[in-house]
ZADREN-685514 format. One record per residue (C-alpha): y, x, z negated; residue in three letters; residue number from 0. Coordinates in pm, whole numbers, plus 50000, padded with zeros to 5 digits. Example, Ala and Ser with C-alpha at 12.3 -4.5 7.8 and 13.67 -1.06 7.14 Angstrom:
residues 2
NODE      py      px      pz    aa     i
NODE   49550   51230   49220   Ala     0
NODE   49894   51367   49286   Ser     1
end
This chain:
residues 237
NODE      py      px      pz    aa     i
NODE   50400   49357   51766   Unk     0
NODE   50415   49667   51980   Unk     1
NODE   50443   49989   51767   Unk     2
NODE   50565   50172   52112   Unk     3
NODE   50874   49985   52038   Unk     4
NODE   51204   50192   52189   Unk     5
NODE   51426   50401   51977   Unk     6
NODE   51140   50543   51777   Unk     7
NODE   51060   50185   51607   Unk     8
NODE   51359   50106   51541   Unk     9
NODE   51297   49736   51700   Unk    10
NODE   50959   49731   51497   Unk    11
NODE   51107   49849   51158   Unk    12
NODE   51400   49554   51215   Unk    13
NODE   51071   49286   51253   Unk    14
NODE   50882   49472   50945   Unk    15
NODE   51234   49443   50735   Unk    16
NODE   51230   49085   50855   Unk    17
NODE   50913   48982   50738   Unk    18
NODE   50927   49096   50387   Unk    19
NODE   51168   48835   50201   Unk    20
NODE   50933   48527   50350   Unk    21
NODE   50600   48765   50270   Unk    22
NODE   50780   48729   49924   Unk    23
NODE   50809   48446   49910   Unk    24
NODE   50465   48371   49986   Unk    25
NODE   50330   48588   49717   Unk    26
NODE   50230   48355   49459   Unk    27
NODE   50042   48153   49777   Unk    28
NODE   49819   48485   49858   Unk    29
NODE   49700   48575   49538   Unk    30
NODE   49604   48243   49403   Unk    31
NODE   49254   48199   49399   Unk    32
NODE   49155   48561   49525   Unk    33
NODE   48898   48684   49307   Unk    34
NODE   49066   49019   49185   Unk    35
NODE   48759   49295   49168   Unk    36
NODE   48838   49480   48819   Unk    37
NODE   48883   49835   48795   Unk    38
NODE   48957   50005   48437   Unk    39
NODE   49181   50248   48674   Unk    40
NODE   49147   50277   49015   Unk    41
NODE   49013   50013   49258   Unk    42
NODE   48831   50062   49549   Unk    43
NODE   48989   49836   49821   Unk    44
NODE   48701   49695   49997   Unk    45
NODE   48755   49500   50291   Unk    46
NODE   48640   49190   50362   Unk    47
NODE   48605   49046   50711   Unk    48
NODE   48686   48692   50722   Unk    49
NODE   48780   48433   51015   Unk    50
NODE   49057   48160   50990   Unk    51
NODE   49196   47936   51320   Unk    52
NODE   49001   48199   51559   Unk    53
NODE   49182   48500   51436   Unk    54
NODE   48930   48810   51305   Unk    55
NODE   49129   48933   51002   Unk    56
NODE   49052   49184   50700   Unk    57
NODE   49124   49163   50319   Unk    58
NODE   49057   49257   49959   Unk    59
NODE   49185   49164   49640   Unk    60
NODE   49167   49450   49370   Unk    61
NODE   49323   49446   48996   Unk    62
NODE   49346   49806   48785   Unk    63
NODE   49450   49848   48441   Unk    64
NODE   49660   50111   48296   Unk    65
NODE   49673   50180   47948   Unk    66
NODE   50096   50188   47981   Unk    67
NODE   50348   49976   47863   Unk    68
NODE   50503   49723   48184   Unk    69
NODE   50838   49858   48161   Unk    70
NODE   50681   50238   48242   Unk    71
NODE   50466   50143   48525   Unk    72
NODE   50749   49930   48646   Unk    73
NODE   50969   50236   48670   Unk    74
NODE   50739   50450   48817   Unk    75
NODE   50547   50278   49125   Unk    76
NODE   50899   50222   49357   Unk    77
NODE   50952   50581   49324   Unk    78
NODE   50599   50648   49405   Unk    79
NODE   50592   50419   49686   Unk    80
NODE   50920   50626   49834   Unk    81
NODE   50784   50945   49779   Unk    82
NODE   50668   51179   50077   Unk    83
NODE   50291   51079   50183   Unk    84
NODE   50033   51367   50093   Unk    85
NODE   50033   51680   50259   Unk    86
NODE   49763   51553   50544   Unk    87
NODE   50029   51310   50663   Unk    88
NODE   50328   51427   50888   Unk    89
NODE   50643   51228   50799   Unk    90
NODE   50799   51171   51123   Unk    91
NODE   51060   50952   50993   Unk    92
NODE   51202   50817   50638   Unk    93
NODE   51526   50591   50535   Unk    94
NODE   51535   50482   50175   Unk    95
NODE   51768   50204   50114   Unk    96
NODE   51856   50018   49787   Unk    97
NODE   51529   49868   49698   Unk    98
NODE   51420   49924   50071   Unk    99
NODE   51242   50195   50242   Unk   100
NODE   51103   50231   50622   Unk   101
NODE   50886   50539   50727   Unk   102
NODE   50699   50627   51008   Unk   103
NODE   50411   50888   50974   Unk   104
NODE   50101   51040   51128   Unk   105
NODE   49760   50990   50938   Unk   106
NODE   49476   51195   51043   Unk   107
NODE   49156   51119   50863   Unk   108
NODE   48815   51290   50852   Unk   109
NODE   48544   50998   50760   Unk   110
NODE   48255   51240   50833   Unk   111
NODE   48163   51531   50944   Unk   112
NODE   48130   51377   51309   Unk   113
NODE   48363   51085   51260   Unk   114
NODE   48741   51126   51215   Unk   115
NODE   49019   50924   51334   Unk   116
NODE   49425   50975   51408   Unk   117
NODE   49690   50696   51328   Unk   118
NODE   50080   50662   51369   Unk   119
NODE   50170   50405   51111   Unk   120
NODE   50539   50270   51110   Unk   121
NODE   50585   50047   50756   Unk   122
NODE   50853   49898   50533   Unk   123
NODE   50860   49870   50156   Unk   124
NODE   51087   49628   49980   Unk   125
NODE   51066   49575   49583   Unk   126
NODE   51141   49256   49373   Unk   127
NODE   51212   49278   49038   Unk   128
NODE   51142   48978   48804   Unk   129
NODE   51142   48900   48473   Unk   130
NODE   50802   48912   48384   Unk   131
NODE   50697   49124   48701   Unk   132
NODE   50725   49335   48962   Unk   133
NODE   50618   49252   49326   Unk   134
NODE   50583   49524   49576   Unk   135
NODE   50551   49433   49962   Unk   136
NODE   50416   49640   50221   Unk   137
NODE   50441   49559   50572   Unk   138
NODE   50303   49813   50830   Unk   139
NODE   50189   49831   51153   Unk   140
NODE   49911   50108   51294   Unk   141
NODE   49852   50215   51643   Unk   142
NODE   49553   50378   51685   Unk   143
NODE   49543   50733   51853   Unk   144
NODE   49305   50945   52034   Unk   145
NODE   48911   50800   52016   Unk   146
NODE   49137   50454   51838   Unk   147
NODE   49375   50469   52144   Unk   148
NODE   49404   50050   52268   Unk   149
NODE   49352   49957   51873   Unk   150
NODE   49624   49860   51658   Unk   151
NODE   49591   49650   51331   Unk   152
NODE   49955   49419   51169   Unk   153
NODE   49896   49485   50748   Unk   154
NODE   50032   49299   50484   Unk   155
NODE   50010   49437   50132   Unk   156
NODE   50105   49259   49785   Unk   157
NODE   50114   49431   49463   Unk   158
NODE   50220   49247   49192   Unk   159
NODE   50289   49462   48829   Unk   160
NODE   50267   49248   48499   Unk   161
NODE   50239   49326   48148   Unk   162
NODE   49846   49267   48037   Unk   163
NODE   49799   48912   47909   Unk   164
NODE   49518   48993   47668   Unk   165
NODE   49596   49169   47359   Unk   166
NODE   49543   49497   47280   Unk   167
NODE   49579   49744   46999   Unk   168
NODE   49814   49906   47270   Unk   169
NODE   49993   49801   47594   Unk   170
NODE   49842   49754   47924   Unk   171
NODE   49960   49690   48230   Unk   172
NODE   49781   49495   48512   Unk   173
NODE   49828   49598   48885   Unk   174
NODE   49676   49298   49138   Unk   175
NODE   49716   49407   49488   Unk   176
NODE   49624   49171   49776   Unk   177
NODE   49583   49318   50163   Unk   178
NODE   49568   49158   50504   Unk   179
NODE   49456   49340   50802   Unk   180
NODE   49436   49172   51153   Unk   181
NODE   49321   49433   51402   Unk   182
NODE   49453   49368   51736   Unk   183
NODE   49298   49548   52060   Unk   184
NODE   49459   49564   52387   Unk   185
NODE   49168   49584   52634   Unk   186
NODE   49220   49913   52712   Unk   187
NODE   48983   50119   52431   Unk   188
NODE   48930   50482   52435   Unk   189
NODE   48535   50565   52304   Unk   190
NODE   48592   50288   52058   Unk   191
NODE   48400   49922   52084   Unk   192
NODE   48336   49880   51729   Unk   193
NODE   48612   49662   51512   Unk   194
NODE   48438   49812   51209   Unk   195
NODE   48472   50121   51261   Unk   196
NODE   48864   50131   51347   Unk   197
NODE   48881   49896   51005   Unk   198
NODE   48647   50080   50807   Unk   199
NODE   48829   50430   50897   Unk   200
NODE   49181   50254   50802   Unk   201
NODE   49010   50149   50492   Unk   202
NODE   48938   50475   50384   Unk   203
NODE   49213   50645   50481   Unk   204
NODE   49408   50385   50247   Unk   205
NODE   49161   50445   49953   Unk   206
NODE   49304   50759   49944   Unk   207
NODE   49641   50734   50000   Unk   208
NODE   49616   50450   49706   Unk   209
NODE   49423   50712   49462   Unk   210
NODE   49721   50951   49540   Unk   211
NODE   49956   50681   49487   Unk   212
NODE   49806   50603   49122   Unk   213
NODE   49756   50961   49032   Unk   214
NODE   50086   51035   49111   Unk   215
NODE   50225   50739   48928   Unk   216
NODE   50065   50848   48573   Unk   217
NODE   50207   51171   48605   Unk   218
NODE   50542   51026   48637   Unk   219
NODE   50425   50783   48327   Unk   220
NODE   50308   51084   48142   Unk   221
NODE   50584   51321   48206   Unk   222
NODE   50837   51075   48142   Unk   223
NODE   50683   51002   47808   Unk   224
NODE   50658   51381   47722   Unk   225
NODE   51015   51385   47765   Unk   226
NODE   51156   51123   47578   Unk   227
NODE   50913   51220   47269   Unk   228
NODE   51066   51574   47322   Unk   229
NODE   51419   51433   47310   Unk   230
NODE   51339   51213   46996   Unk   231
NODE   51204   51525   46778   Unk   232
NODE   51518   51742   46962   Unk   233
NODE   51738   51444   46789   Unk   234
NODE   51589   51440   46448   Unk   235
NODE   51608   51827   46401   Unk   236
end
């Protein structure tokens, strides 16, 4: 892929858009057998660098619980995955379609006090709604800017939202989220010789954006429970 692509991406986003009915229907393929690491709410989305057929990739395989009912968290995370990234990303570019969305936005991302790194990230979002789940694919593709200038990494990202299969005294609902990362560098690196340190800043800088995205999804959750209890005690009086 070349994220330089003319148009503003529009060549990329066409390949992204392409690739995420077969990463689809590959989904059941990628997360069987991955050894989900739990988290009661918020996982951390360690990578993992792995080697398959000479290609360096990246992954992890996380699983959170939220104490929601499926139908809830189902509603929610599609909107949260269209909403406008935090305010430390610049949204250069956004088109929501039905069940669709491609965006293009800068990430700039302080890992320490010495160590910070800028990104331009062009992705596409396409949901699938099942019977008994949800799958959410994320296909994105990062050029590295500045001190990450010749790096560029080709993501894959499956979430898969299901109703908890243990019983409860309440409903949960189980979020299992598998990620591919293959960084890619062009020969032509700016201060940067390390592969784990462009991954390991991309990591980060997703750990947060995914903590935002969860946050921001059990407000919705909450809120939109508030509301409908409000409109049930509005009904009875």
């Amino acid at each position: 892929m070349d994220g330089s692509s003319e148009c503003g991406g529009s060549v990329l986003f066409k390949t992204l858009l392409g690739d995420l009915d077969d990463a689809f229907l590959r989904t059941d393929d990628a997360v069987r057998g991955m050894k989900f690491e739990s988290a009661v709410r918020v996982a951390n989305n360690q990578l993992t660098r792995k080697q398959k057929e000479g290609v360096v990739y990246f992954d992890s395989a996380d699983r959170t619980v939220f104490p929601y009912a499926f139908e809830q968290v189902a509603e929610a995370m599609p909107k949260v995955m269209v909403a406008n990234p935090a305010t430390d990303f610049e949204t250069i570019e956004a088109q929501d379609e039905k069940d669709t969305i491609t965006v293009k936005y800068l990430v700039k991302y302080q890992l320490t006090p010495g160590e910070s790194g800028s990104f331009r990230i062009y992705a596409a979002a396409k949901k699938f709604r099942e019977n008994d789940r949800l799958v959410l694919l994320w296909r994105s593709f990062t050029e590295g800017l500045g001190r990450f200038e010749g790096w560029q990494s080709d993501d894959t990202t499956w979430m898969v939202v299901r109703p908890s299969s243990v019983k409860f005294d309440r409903s949960y609902t189980v979020l299992e989220s598998y990620t591919r990362l293959v960084p890619i560098e062009l020969g032509n690196t700016s201060g940067c010789d390390n592969i784990n340190s462009f991954v390991n800043i991309i990591a980060k800088s997703g750990e947060e954006e995914f903590k935002q995205m969860m946050h921001t999804m059990e407000k919705m959750v909450i809120n939109a429970t508030v509301t409908a209890s409000s409109q049930v005690r509005g009904n009875r009086s």
